[in-house]
C-alpha positions in Angstrom: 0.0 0.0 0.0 2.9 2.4 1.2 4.4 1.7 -2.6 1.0 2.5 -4.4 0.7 5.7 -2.6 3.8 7.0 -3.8 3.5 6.1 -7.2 0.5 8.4 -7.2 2.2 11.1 -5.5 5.2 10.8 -7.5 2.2 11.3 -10.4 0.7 14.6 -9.0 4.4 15.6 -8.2 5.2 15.2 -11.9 2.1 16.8 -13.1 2.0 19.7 -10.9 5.6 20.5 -11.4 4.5 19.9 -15.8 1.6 22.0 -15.3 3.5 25.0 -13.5 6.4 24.9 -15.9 3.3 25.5 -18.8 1.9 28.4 -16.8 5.2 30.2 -16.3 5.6 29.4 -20.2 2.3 31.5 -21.3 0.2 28.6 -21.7 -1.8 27.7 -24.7 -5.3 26.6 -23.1 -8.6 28.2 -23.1 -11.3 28.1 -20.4 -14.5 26.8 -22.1 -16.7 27.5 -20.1 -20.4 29.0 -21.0 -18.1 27.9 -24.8 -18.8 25.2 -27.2 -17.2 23.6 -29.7 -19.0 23.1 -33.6 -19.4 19.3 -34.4 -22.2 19.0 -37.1 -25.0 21.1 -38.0 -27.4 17.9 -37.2 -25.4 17.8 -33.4 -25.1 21.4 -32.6 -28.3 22.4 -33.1 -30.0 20.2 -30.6 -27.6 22.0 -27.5 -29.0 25.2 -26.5 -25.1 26.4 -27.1 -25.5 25.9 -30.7 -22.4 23.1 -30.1 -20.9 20.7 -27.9 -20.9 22.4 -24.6 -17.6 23.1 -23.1 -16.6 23.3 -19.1 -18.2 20.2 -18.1 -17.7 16.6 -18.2 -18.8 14.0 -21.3 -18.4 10.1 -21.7 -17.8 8.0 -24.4 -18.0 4.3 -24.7 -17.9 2.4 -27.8 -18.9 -0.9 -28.6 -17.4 -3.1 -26.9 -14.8 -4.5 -29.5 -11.1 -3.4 -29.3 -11.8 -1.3 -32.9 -14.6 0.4 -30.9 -12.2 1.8 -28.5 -9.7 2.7 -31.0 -12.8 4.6 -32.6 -13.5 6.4 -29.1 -9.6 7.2 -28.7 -9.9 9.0 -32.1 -13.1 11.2 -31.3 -11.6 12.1 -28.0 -8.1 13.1 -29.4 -10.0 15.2 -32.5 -11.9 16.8 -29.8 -8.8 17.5 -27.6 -7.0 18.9 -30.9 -9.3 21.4 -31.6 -9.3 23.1 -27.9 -6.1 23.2 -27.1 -3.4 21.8 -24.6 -4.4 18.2 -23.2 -4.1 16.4 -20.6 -4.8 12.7 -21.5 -4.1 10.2 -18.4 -4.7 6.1 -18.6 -4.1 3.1 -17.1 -0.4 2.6 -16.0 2.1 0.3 -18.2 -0.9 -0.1 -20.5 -1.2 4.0 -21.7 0.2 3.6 -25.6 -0.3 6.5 -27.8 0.8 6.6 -30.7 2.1 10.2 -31.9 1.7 10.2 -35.7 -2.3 8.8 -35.2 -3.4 11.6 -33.1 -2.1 13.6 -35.4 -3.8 12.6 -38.2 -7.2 13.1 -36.3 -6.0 16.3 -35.5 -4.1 16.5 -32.0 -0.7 18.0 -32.3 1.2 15.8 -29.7 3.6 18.3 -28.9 -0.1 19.5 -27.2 -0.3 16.5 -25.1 0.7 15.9 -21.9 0.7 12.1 -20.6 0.0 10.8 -17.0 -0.6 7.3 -16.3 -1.9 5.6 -12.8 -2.6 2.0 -11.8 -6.6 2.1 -11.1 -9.6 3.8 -12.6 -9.8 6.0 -8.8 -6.5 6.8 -9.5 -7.1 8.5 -12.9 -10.3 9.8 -12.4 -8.3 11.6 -9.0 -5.7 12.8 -11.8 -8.6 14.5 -14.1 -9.9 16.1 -11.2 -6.3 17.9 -10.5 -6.2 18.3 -14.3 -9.5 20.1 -14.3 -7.8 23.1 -11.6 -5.8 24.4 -13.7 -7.4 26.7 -16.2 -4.2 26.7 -18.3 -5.4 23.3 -19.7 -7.9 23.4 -22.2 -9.1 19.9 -21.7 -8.6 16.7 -19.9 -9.0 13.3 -21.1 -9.0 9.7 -18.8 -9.8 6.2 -19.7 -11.3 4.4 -17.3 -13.7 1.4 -17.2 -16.4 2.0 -14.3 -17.5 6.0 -13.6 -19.6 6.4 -10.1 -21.9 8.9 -9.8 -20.5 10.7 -7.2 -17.0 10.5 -9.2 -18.6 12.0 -12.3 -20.1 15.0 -9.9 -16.8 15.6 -8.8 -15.7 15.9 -12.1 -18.7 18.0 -13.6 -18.2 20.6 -10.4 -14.3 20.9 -11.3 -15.1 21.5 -14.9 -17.8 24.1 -14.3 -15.5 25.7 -11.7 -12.3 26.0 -14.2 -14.1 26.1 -17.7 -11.9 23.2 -18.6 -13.1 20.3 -20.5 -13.4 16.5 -19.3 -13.9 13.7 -21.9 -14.5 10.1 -19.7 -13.1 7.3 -22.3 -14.8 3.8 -21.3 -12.7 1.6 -21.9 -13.9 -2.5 -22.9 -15.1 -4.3 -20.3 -16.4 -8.0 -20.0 -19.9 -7.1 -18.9 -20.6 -3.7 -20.9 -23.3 -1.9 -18.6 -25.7 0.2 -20.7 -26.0 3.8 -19.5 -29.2 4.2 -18.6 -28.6 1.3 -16.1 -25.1 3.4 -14.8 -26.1 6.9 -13.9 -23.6 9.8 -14.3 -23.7 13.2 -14.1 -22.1 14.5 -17.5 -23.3 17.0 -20.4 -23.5 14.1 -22.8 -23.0 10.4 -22.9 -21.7 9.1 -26.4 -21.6 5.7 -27.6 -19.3 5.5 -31.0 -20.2 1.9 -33.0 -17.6 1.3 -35.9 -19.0 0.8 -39.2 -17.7 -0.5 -42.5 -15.3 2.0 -44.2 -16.2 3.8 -47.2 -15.8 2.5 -50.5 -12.5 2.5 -51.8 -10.6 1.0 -54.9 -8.5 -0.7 -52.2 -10.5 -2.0 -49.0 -8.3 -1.0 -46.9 -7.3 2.4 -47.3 -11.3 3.3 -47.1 -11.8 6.2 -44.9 -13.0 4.8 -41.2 -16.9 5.5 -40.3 -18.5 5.4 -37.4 -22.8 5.4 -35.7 -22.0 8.2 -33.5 -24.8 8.3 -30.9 -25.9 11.1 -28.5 -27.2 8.6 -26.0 -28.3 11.3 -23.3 -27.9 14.8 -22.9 -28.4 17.3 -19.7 -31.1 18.8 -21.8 -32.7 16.2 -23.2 -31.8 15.2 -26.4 -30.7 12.7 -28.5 -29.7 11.1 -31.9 -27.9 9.2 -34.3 -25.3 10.0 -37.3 -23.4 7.4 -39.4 -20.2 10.0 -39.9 -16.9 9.6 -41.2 -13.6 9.6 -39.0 -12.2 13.0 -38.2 -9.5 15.0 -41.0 -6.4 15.9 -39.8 -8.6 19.0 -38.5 -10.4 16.9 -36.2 -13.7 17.3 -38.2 -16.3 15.1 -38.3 -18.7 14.6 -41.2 -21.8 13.2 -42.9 -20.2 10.3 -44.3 -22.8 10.8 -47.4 -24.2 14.2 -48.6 -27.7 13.2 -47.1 -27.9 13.0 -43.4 -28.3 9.5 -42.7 -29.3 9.6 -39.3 -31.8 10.6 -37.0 -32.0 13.1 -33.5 -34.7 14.3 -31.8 -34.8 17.5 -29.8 -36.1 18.0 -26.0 -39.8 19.2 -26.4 -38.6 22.8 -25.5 -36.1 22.5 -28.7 -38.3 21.3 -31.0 -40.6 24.2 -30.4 -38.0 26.5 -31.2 -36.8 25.1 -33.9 -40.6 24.8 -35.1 -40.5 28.4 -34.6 
């Protein structure tokens, strides 16, 4: 016990003493709070912000299968890559990221800075240091299990700073459905991959995903088949017509009827 508690101390050490050395350096995040961030027309709409809602806490799982959680990994970094300076934290010995892949979803890796830590506690406890510091623009963790009064935690910290928390679920062998786990978060995703598109050679097709807005803090939900995200970390349609389906909370729909 005496050993695990000062691996994690020697973590906050390191990331404290990272995190100050940034500050004194100018920075480069960006409090997102009362922000949000533009994903698709058919997505944006449907938050009263007009856009993913920044300075506050979201989960995504995927579908269960290793290629799911690559898919997640890949909407989290494009996320990350378009807000700023990252903090992106996972399980310890088992944390591989790969450099030149996030950057081709859009996170510059020299935007990136890596913790790891032995439990999910332990890295939730890391994104919740992350998230008081202002000078990050977001903070990323993958984790398995989320409890409610974890993902409060979280959701406070975020409001308080304006940074950014993205929970990553990682595979587990009795997937929970979310209804049945309640968190408090802005939105819970679920990312299921899809066959790539049509290409002269299979595999070199461009990745696509269901990307589904499973619950939302106001209410609504829905369902796009999308294509992996540029080296911009943009999402989109992945055919001109929008393939999908998302339904508005009552108040929504009666002011977009409007």
């Amino acid at each position: 016990m005496a050993i695990e508690n000062k691996k994690k101390n020697d973590v906050f050490a390191a990331l404290k003493d990272r995190i100050r050395q940034i500050e004194r350096n100018g920075g480069s995040g960006a409090s997102g709070q009362g922000k949000s961030l533009p994903l698709l027309p058919g997505i944006d709409r449907l938050w009263p912000e007009q856009g993913l809602p920044l300075g506050c806490l979201h989960e995504v799982r995927g579908d269960g299968r290793a290629a799911g959680f690559g898919a997640v990994t890949a909407f989290g970094a494009a996320l990350a890559g378009r807000l700023g300076l990252t903090l992106w934290c996972g399980r310890f010995g088992g944390l591989d990221v790969y450099g030149p892949g996030l950057a081709q979803v859009g996170l510059d890796p020299s935007r990136l800075i890596l913790a790891s830590a032995t439990t999910d506690a332990d890295i939730l406890a890391v994104l919740e240091e992350g998230l008081r510091h202002p000078v990050l623009a977001c903070v990323i963790g993958e984790v398995g299990r989320i409890a409610l009064t974890a993902s409060r935690r979280l959701q406070l910290a975020a409001e308080k700073s304006g940074v950014t928390a993205f929970v990553l679920r990682t595979p587990q062998r009795k997937p929970v459905e979310a209804s049945a786990e309640p968190i408090t978060a802005a939105g819970r995703w679920r990312i299921t991959v899809l066959p790539s598109a049509p290409h002269v050679l299979p595999e070199a097709g461009r990745a696509r995903w269901q990307l589904e807005l499973l619950q939302s803090r106001g209410g609504a939900v829905g369902q796009w088949n999308v294509e992996a995200p540029d080296a911009q970390g943009h999402l989109r349609l992945s055919s001109p017509v929008a393939d999908g389906r998302a339904a508005a909370p009552p108040a929504a729909q009666r002011r977009l009827a409007g």
